[in-house]
N, C-alpha and C positions, 0 to 999 in steps of 0.2 A: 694248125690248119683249121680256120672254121668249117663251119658243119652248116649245110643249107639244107633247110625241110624243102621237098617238091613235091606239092599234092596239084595231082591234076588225074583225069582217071583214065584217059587216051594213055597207050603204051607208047605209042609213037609219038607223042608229045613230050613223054618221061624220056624218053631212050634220046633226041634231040638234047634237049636243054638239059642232060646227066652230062652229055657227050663233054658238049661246052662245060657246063660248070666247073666238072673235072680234068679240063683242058687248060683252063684257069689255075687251079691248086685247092680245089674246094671239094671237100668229103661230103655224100648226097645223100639222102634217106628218102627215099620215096614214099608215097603213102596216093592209094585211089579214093580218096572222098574225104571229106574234110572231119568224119568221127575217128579215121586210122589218124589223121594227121594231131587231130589232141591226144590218141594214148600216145604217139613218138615222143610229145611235147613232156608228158610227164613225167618217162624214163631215160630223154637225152636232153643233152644243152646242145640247144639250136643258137644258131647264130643270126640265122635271115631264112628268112621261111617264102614259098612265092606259090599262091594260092590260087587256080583254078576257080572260076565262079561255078559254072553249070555244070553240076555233081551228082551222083545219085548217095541215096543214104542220109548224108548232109551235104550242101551246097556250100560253096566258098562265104554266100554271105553269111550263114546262120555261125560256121569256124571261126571266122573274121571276127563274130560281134564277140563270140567267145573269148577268144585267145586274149583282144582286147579291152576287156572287161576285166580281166583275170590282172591283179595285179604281179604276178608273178612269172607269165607271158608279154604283159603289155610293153613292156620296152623293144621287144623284138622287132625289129624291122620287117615289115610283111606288103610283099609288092604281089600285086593283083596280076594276073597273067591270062586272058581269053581272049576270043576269036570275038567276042563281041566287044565294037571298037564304036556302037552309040553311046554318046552322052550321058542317057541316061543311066545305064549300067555304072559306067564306071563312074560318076559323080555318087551312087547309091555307096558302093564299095569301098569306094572315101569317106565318106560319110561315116562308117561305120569304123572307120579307122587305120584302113590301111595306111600304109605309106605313098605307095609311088602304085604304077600302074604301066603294064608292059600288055599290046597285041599280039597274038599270034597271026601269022608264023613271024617267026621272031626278024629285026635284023640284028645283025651277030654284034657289029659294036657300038649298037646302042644297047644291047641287053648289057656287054658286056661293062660298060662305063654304067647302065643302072646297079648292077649286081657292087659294080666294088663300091659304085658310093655308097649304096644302103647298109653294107656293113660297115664302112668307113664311122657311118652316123649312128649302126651300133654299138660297137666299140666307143662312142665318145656316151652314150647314154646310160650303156652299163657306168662308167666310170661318173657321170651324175647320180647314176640309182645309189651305187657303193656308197658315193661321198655323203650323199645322201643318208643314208643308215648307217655310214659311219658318224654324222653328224646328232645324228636322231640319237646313238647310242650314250655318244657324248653327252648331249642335252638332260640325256634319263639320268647320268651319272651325276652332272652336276646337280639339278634338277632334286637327288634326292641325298647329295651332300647336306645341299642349301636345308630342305627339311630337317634333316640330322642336327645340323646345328639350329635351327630356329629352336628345334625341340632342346635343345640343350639350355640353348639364350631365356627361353621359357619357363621349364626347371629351376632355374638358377631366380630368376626372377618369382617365381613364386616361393622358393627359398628364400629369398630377399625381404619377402614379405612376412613369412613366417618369423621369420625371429623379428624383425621391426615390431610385429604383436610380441612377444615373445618381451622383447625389451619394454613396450609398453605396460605390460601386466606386472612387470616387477615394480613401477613405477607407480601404479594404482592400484585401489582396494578392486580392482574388477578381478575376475578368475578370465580363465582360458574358453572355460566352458560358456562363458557368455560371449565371449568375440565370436566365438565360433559359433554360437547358437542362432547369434543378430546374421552371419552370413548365410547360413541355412535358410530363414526364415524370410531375407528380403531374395533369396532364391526363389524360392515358392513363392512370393509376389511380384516375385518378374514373371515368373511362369503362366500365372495367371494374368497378365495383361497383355501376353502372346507374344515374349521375348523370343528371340532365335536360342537354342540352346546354346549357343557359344558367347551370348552377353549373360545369360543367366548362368553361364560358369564364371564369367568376368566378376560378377555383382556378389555371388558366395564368397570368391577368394578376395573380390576388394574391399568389402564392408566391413570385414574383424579388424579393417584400417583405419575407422572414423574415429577412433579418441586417438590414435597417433601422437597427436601434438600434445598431448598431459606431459611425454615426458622434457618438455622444456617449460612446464609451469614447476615454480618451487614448491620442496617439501612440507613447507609448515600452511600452504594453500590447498597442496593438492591432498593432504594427507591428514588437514582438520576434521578429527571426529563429528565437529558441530557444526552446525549450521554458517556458510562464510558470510560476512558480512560486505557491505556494500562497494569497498576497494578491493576487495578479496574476490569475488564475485566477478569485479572488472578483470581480474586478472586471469582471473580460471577460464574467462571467455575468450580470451586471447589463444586455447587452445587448438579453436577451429584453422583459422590461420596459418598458427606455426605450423598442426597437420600437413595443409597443402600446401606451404613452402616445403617442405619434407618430399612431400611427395611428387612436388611438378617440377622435381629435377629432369627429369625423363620423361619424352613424351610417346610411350610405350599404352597402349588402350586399356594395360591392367593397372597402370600406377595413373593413368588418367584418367583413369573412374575413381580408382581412391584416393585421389586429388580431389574431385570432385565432392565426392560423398565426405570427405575429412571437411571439406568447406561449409559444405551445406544442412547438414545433417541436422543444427540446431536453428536455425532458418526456420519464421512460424506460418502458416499458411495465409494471419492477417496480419502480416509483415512487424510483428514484436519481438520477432527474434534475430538470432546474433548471428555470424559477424555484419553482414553487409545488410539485414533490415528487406533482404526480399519480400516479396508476397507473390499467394498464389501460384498461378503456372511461372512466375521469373523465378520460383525453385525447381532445382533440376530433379527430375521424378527420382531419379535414383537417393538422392537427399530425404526427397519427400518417405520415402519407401524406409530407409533406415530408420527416420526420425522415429517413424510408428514401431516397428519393433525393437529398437534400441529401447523405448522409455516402457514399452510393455513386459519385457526380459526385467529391465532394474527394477518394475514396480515390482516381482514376484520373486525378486532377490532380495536375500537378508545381505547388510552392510554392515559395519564397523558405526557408523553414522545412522542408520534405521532398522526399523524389522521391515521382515518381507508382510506385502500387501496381500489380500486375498484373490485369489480368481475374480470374485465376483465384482470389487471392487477394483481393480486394475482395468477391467471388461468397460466397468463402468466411465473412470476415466478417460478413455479412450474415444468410447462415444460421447461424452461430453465435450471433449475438444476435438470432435472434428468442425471441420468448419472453421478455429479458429486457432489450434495449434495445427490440429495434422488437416494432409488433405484427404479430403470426405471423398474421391473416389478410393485412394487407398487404404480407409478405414476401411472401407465395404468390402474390398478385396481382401482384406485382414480379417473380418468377421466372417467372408463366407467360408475364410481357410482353416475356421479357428480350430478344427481338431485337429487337420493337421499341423498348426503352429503348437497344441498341447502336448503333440507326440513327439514333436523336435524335444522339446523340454522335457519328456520323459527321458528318450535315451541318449539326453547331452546332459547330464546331471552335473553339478557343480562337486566335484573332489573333495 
């Protein structure tokens, strides 16, 4: 049986349209002003409500703007019901949101064919609202499936990357603590030229990936104590390359940075460097950025092949080539960070 709210504040208006309502098969709650008619709304389920403008207390229109406002009322079907039959009233009352709009004194079946259609159309609204929230519910579930697993695809992928370094360092005289130091440290120079935090996590976990490609240079090149010579040399620069064949298997934004940066990394700022002889801005900054603390990290590391350099002299290097290996904005960004690039180095020590 639905349930029809009837606010109107005449008794004789109530006792009329209760008579019919429930002559029809519909259960009535009366309410005289439209402040009774929102507490009924918050402790029953109305079906179609039919609202009285000129009210004391609250007026039908001030109910109206309410109930409809309220997303938790607004589907209800709510037909206007007064003695006032000018234009402009009842165009206000619509406005506001009613549904439909009934004169008094009533006639009987035209109330009657208003009343069952207005429920007829709430009944199909509720069952839009339902499918509605049952849709929205669905959406949230897949919605955070989909995250569930990105996070996993993610995971797994920067797994992927860890042991790729992992197999690298077995391959080269480098340690861990330098892959890992070079991604901290072009961290902190992403940061500082006003990265979003989420490419400056891109550039940490992708830059321990720029020598990658050493482990497809052979052992008696990659693992010459001395100085290599000039075919030897051709060879080991071959390892920019195989990097980013390695790595642009997948075009994933963490293994497309370290595609990038495995390509570019030895790239010189007046175009003498390897593989492809760039210059300038046609190196990609994230390249540019490694290059600088890549060669600053190995000057102040001891090798199998050299002694470690001193501060002073690694410092020195640095600003000497900018301009013409690195690029001289990310020197400067490099020098203003320089303690915090000493402090990475303190507590990433080499094992």
């Amino acid at each position: 049986m639905a349930t029809v709210l009837l606010c109107d504040d005449e008794l004789m208006n109530r006792k009329v349209a209760s008579k019919i309502l429930e002559k029809e098969g519909f259960s009535v709650i009366e309410a005289q002003n439209g402040k009774e008619a929102l507490e009924v709304l918050k402790s029953t389920k109305i079906d179609l409500i039919l609202m009285d403008l000129m009210m004391p207390i609250m007026d039908g229109y001030e109910a109206t703007k309410i109930i409809k406002e309220d997303d938790e009322f607004s589907t209800i079907p709510l037909i206007i019901i007064s003695a006032l039959s000018d234009k402009e009233a009842i165009t206000k009352g619509l406005e506001l949101g009613a549904d439909e709009y009934l004169t008094k004194p009533f006639d009987i079946v035209e109330f009657r064919l208003r009343i069952k259609n207005a429920i007829k159309i709430g009944i199909y609204q509720n069952m839009l609202k339902e499918h509605k929230s049952l849709l929205e519910i669905q959406v949230q579930e897949k919605t955070k499936e989909l995250q569930n697993a990105l996070t996993e695809v993610q995971k797994s992928e920067k797994d992927i990357i860890s042991i790729l370094s992992k197999t690298a360092e077995y391959r080269d005289n480098e340690t861990s603590a330098h892959t890992v130091r070079v991604g901290e440290m072009a961290g902190l120079i992403a940061q500082k030229l006003g990265w979003s935090e989420e490419d400056i996590e891109l550039i940490r976990l992708a830059a321990p990936m720029h020598d990658i490609g050493k482990i497809g240079i052979e052992d008696g090149v990659l693992l010459k104590p001395g100085k290599l010579d000039d075919d030897e040399f051709t060879i080991m620069k071959t390892h920019a390359a195989i990097g980013h064949s390695i790595l642009s298997q997948k075009e994933t934004p963490l293994l497309k940075l370290a595609a990038e940066i495995a390509h570019s990394h030895h790239e010189k700022y007046n175009g003498q460097g390897y593989p492809r002889g760039l210059r300038e801005d046609e190196i990609p900054i994230s390249g540019a950025i490694v290059a600088v603390v890549d060669v600053f990290d190995a000057l102040l590391s001891e090798r199998p092949y050299k002694k470690a350099f001193s501060l002073e002299k690694a410092i020195e290097i640095i600003k000497n080539d900018s301009g013409t290996h690195f690029h001289p904005m990310v020197v400067d960004l490099f020098l203003e960070s320089l303690d915090d690039i000493l402090e990475i180095r303190r507590s990433l020590n080499d094992v």
